[in-house]
TIMI-693553 format. One record per residue (C-alpha): x negated, y, z; residue number from 1. Coordinates in pm, whole numbers. Layout:
BEGIN
+--------+--------+--------+-----+
|     xx |     yy |     zz | num |
+--------+--------+--------+-----+
|      X |      Y |      Z | NUM |
...
+--------+--------+--------+-----+
//
This chain:
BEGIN
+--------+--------+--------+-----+
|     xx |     yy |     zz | num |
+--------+--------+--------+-----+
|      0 |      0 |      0 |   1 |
|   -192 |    331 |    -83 |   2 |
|   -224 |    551 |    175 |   3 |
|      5 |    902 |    192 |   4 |
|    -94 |   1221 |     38 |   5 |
|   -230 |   1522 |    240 |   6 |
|    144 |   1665 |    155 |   7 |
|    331 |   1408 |    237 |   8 |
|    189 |   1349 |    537 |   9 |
|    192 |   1751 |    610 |  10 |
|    603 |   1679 |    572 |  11 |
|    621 |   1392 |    776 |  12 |
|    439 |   1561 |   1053 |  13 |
|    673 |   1871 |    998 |  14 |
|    980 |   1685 |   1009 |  15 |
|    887 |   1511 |   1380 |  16 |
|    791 |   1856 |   1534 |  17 |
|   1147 |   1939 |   1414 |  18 |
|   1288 |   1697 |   1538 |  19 |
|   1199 |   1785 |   1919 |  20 |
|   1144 |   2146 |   1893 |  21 |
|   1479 |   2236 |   1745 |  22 |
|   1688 |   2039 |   1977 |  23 |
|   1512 |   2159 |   2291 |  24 |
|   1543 |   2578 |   2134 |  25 |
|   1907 |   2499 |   2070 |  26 |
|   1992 |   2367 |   2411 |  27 |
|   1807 |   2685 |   2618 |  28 |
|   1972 |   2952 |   2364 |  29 |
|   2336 |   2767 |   2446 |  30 |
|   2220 |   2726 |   2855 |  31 |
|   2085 |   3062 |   2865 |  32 |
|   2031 |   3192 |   3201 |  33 |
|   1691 |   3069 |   3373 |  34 |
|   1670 |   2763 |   3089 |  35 |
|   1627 |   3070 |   2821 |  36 |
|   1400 |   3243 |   3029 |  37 |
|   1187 |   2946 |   3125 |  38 |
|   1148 |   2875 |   2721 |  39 |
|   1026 |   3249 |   2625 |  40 |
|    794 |   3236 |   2922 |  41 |
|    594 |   2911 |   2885 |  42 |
|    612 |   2997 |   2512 |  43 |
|    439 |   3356 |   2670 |  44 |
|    134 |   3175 |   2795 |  45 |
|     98 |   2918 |   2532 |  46 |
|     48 |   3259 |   2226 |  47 |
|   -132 |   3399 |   2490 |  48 |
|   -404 |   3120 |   2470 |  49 |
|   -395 |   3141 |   2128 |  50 |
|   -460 |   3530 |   2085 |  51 |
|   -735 |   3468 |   2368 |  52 |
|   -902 |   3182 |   2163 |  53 |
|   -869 |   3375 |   1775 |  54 |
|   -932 |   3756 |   1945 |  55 |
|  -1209 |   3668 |   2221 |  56 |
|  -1377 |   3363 |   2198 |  57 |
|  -1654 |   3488 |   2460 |  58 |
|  -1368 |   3530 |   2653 |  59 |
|  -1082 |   3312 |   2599 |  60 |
|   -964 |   3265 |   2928 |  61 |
|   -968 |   3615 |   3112 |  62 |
|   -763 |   3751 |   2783 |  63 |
|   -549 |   3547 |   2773 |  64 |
|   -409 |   3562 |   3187 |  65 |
|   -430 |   3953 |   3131 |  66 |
|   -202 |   3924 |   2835 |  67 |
|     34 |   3667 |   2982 |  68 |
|     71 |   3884 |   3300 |  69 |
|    110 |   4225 |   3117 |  70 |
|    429 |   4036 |   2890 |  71 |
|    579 |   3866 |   3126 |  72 |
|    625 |   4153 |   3328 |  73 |
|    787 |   4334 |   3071 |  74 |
|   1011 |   4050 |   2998 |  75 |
|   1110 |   3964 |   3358 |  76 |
|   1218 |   4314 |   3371 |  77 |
|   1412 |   4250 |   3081 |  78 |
|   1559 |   3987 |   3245 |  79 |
|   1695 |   4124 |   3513 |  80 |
|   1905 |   4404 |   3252 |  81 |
|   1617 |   4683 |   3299 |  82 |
|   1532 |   4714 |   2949 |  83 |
|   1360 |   5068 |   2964 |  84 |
|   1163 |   4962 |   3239 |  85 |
|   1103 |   4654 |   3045 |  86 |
|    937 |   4880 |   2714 |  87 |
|    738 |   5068 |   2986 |  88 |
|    594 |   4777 |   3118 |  89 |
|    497 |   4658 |   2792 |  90 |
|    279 |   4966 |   2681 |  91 |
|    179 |   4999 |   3038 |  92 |
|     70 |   4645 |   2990 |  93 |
|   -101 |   4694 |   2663 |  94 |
|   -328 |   4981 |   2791 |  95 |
|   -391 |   4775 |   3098 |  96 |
|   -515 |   4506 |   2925 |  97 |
|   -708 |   4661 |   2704 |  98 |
|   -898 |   4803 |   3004 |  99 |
|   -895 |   4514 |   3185 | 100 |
|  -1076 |   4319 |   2921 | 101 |
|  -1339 |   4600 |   2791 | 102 |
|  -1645 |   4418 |   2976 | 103 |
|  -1498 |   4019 |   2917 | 104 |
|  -1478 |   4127 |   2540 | 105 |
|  -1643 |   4281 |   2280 | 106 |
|  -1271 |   4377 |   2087 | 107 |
|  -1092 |   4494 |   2423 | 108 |
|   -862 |   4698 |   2204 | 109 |
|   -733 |   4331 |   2069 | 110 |
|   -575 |   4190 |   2417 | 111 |
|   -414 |   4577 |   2461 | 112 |
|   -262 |   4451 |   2069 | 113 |
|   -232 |   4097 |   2158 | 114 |
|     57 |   4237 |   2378 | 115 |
|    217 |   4473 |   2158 | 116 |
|    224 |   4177 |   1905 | 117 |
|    365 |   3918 |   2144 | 118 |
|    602 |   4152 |   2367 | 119 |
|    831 |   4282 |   2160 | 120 |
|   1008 |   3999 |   1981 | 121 |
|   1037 |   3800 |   2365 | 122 |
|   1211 |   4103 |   2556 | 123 |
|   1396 |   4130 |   2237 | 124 |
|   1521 |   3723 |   2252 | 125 |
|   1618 |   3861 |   2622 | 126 |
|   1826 |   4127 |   2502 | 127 |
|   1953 |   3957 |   2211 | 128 |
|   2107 |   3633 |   2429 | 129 |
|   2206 |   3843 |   2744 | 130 |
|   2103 |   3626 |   2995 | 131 |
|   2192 |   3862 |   3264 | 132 |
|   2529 |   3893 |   3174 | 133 |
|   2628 |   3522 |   2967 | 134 |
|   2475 |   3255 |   3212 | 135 |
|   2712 |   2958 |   3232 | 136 |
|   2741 |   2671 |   3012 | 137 |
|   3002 |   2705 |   2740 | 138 |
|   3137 |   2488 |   2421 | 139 |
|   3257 |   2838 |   2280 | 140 |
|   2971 |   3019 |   2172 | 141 |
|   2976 |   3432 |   2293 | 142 |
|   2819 |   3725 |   2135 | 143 |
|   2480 |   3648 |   2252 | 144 |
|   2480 |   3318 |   2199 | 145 |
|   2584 |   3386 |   1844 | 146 |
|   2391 |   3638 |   1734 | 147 |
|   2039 |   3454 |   1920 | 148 |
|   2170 |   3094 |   1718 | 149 |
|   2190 |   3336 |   1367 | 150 |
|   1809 |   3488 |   1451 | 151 |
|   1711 |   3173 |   1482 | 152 |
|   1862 |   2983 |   1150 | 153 |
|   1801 |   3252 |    965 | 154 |
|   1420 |   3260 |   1042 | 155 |
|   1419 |   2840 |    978 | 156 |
|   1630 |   2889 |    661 | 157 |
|   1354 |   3151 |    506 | 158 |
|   1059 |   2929 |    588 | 159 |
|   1241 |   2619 |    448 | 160 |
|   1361 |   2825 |    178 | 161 |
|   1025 |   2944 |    139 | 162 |
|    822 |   2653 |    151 | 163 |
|   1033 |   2429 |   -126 | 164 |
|   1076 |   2664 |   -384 | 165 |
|    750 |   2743 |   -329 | 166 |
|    673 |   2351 |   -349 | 167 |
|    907 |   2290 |   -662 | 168 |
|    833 |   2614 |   -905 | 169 |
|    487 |   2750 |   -801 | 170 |
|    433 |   3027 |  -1045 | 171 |
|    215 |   3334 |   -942 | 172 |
|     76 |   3401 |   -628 | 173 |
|    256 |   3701 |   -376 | 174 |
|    -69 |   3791 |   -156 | 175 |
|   -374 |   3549 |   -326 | 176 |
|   -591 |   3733 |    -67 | 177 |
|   -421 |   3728 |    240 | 178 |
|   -239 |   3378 |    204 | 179 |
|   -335 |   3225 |   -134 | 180 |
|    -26 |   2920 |   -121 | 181 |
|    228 |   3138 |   -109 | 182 |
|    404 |   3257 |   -420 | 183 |
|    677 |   3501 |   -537 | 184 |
|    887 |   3152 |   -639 | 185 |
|    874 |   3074 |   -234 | 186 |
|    983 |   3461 |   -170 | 187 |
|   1289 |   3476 |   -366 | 188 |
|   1406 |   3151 |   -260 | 189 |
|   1366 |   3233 |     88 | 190 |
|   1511 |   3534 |     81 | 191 |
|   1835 |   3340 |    -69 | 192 |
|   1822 |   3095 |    181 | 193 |
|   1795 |   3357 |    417 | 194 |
|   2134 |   3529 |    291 | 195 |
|   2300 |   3224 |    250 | 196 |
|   2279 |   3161 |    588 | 197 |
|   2342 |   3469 |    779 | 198 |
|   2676 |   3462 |    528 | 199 |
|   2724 |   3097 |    660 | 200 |
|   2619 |   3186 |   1050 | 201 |
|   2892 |   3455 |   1038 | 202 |
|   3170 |   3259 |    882 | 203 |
|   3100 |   2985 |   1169 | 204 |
|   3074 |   3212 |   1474 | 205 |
|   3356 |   3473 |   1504 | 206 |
|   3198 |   3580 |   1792 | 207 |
|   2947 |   3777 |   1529 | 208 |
|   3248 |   3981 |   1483 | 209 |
|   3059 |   4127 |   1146 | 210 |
|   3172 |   4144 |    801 | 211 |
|   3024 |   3923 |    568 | 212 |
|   2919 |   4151 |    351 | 213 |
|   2698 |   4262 |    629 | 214 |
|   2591 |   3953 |    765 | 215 |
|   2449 |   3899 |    415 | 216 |
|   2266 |   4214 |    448 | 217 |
|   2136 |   4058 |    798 | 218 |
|   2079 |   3758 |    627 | 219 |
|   1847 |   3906 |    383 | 220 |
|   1673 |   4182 |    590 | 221 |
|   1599 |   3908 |    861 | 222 |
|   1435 |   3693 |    569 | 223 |
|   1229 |   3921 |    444 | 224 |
|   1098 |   4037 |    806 | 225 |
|   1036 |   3654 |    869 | 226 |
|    784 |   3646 |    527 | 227 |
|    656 |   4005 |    604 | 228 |
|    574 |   3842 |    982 | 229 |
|    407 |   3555 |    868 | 230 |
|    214 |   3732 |    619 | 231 |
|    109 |   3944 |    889 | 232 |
|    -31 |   3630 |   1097 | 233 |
|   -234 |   3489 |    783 | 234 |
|   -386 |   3835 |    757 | 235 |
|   -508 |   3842 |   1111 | 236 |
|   -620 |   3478 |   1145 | 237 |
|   -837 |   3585 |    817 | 238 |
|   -931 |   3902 |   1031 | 239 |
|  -1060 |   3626 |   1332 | 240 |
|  -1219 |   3408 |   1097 | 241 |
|   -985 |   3112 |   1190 | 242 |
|   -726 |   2866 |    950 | 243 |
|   -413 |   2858 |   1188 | 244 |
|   -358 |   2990 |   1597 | 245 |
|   -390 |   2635 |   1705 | 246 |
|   -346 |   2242 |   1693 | 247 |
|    -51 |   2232 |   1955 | 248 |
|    215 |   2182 |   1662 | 249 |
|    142 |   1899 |   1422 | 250 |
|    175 |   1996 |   1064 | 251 |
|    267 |   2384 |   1185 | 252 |
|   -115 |   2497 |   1386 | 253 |
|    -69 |   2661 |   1668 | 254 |
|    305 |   2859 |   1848 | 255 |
|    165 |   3163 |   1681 | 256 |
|    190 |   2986 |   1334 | 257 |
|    569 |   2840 |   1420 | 258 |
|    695 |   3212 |   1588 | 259 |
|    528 |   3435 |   1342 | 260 |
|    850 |   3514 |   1116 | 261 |
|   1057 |   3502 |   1409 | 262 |
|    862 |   3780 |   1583 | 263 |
|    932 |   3999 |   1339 | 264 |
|   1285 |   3894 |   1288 | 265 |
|   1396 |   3955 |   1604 | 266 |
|   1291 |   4315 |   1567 | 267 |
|   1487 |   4345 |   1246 | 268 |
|   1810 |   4195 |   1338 | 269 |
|   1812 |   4344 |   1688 | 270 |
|   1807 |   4681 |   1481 | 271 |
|   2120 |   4505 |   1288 | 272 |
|   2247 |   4492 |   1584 | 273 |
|   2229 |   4816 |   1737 | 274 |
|   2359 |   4950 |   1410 | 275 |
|   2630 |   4764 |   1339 | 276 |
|   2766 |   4888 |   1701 | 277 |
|   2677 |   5192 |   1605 | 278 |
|   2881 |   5161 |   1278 | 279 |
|   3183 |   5024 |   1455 | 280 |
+--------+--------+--------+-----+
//
């Protein structure tokens, strides 16, 4: 029997991270509460590693407890429903660590970014699901739940999206220099998938209480933040001089490699967000 290709192989080991990451993200979003906030802190710490080993590899350690400390305590903040405090913390944080780190490191300014790159897409997950406020266990999903559930497919659907069309039409490269596998075939078609799915998310949970005309436009802004975010990660592991974040994820590198759309998601359909209340 001859053995499987490299991309095979790359698939199969994709599909089994699937298979136990999405099922354990899915249950803490619908739990919420201390489950949620237990996920987006342990998932804290382990990109805080990662930015300690890529940023300051003389110094791995003490970066990455100074950036773990400065996020979480933005994000317990955030927690507990004080969400200005919360953004405080976070450039307090940044500033702190970047003096903290100036004689462990010889980029200090990098842990003072490594928190303003990690920070704002976890106190926005906060914000987005409400734990403060939607806590119990419920078969009807509420507006948090809802709108944390759509971040989250619509991130997976662009990277899917992404990745096969990519896989299946090739064509010219977007970025050669930054992230040479990706093409303008794998763009478009996650940007579709994207769409597609915020139109489907909506349909599916009326507690989105959006139009689908706009959900589409969520749909399609969230995609292209989750390719403009992972773009953004190639560029800086080429920056550090390293192929992916990590080797926790087989098939996927490190959290930073899995999260990197989403990070920038969040941002962009927590704007949705505040918008479309604005709108209404």
């Amino acid at each position: 029997m001859p053995p499987a290709s490299p991309i095979t192989s790359n698939l199969a080991a994709r599909a089994l991270s699937a298979s136990v990451l999405i099922p354990t993200v899915l249950a803490a979003i619908w739990w919420g509460g201390g489950a949620f906030f237990l996920m987006v802190a342990i998932s804290i710490g382990l990109m805080a590693v990662e930015w300690g080993k890529m940023s300051a590899p003389e110094a791995p350690a003490e970066v990455a407890v100074t950036i773990t400390v400065a996020v979480l305590t933005g994000v317990f903040a955030a927690y507990q429903g004080l969400y200005i405090a919360a953004w405080a913390l976070m450039v307090g944080g940044g500033v702190a660590a970047a003096i903290a780190s100036r004689h462990r490191t010889e980029r200090a300014a990098d842990a003072g970014y490594g928190v303003f790159y990690i920070a704002p897409a976890c106190i926005i997950l906060i914000w987005l699901r409400n734990t403060a406020s939607e806590d119990q266990f419920s078969w009807v999903p509420q507006e948090g739940v809802a709108w944390t559930l759509t971040l989250f497919a619509i991130t997976w659907a662009a990277d899917i999206g992404a990745y096969a069309t990519g896989r299946l039409i090739g064509g010219p490269k977007l970025w050669p220099r930054i992230s040479p596998n990706k093409t303008w075939a794998g763009f478009a078609g996650g940007l579709v998938a994207a769409t597609l799915t915020g139109v489907g998310m909506a349909a599916a949970l009326p507690a989105m209480t959006i139009s689908l005309e706009y959900s589409a436009v969520i749909g399609l802004v969230g995609g292209a933040a989750t390719m403009a975010g992972d773009l953004w990660e190639s560029w800086l592991k080429r920056r550090f001089g390293v192929k992916d974040s990590g080797d926790l994820i087989p098939g996927h590198g490190g959290i930073l490699d899995r999260v990197d759309g989403l990070m920038f998601a969040a941002i962009a359909i927590a704007i949705s967000r505040v918008l479309h209340a604005w709108i209404i």
